[in-house]
C-alpha positions in Angstrom: 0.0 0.0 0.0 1.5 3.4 -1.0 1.1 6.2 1.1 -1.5 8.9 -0.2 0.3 12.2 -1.5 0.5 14.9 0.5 -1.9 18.1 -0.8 -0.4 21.1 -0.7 -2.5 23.0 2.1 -3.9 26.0 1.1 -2.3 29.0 2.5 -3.7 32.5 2.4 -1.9 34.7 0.5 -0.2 37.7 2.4 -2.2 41.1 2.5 0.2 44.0 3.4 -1.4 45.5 6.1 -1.9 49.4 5.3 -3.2 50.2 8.5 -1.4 51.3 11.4 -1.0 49.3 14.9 -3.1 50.5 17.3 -1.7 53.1 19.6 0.5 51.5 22.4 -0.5 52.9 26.2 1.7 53.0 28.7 1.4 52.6 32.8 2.7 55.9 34.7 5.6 54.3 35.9 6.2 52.8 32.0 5.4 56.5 30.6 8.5 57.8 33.0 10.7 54.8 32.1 10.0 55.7 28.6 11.1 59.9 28.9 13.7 59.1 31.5 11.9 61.0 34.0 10.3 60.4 37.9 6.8 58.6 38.2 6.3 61.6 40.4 7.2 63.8 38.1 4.3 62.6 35.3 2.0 62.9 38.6 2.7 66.4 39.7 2.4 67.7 35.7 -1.3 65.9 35.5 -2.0 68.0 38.7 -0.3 71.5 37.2 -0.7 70.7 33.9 2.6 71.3 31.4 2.8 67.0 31.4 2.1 64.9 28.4 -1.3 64.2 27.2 -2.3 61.4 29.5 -6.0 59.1 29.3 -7.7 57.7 31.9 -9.3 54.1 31.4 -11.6 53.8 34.5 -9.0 54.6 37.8 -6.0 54.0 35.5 -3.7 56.2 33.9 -2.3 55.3 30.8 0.0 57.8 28.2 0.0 56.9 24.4 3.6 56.5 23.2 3.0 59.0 20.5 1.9 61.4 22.8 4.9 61.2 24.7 6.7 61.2 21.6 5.1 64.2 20.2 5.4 66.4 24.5 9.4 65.4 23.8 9.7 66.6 20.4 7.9 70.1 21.3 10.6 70.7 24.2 13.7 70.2 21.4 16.0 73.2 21.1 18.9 74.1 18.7 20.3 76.0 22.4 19.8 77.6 25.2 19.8 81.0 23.5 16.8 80.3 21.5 14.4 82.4 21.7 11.9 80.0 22.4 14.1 78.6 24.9 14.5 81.8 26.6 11.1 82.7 26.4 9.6 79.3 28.1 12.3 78.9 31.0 12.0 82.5 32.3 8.2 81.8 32.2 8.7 78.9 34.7 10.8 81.2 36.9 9.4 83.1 39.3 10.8 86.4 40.0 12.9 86.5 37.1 12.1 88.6 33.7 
């Protein structure tokens, strides 16, 4: 008795995916991991604002990865005498003009 041959099995052919993965959320403590900063730090700016953009899903926090991405990229300077630099350090200062 011969053994039956083998069918090819039918694969589906690959469709390049064109959409984009879904955004990535990150814990607090991830989010600071991820910029380098203090989990306390991420807490104080939700409190006085000037933080990333942050959800909330129920009690939890979470920060999208291109929302930390794009906070990081807005605080990029050429150096410190930028204007721009200038202009939002002595803003942060108080007593200073």
């Amino acid at each position: 008795m011969r053994p039956a041959p083998l069918r090819p099995q039918h694969v589906p052919a690959a469709t390049p995916t064109t959409a984009q993965q879904p955004a990535r959320y990150l814990t607090n403590n991830e989010a600071a991991e991820f910029l380098r900063l203090s989990p306390r730090t991420l807490e104080k700016q939700r409190v006085i604002g000037g933080g990333p953009r942050f959800r909330k899903f129920g009690r939890r926090v979470m920060y999208a990865v291109i929302d930390l991405e794009t906070w990081a990229d807005a605080r990029s300077f050429e150096m410190t005498s930028d204007p721009e630099y200038a202009e939002q350090h002595s803003a942060h200062r108080p007593g200073v003009r």
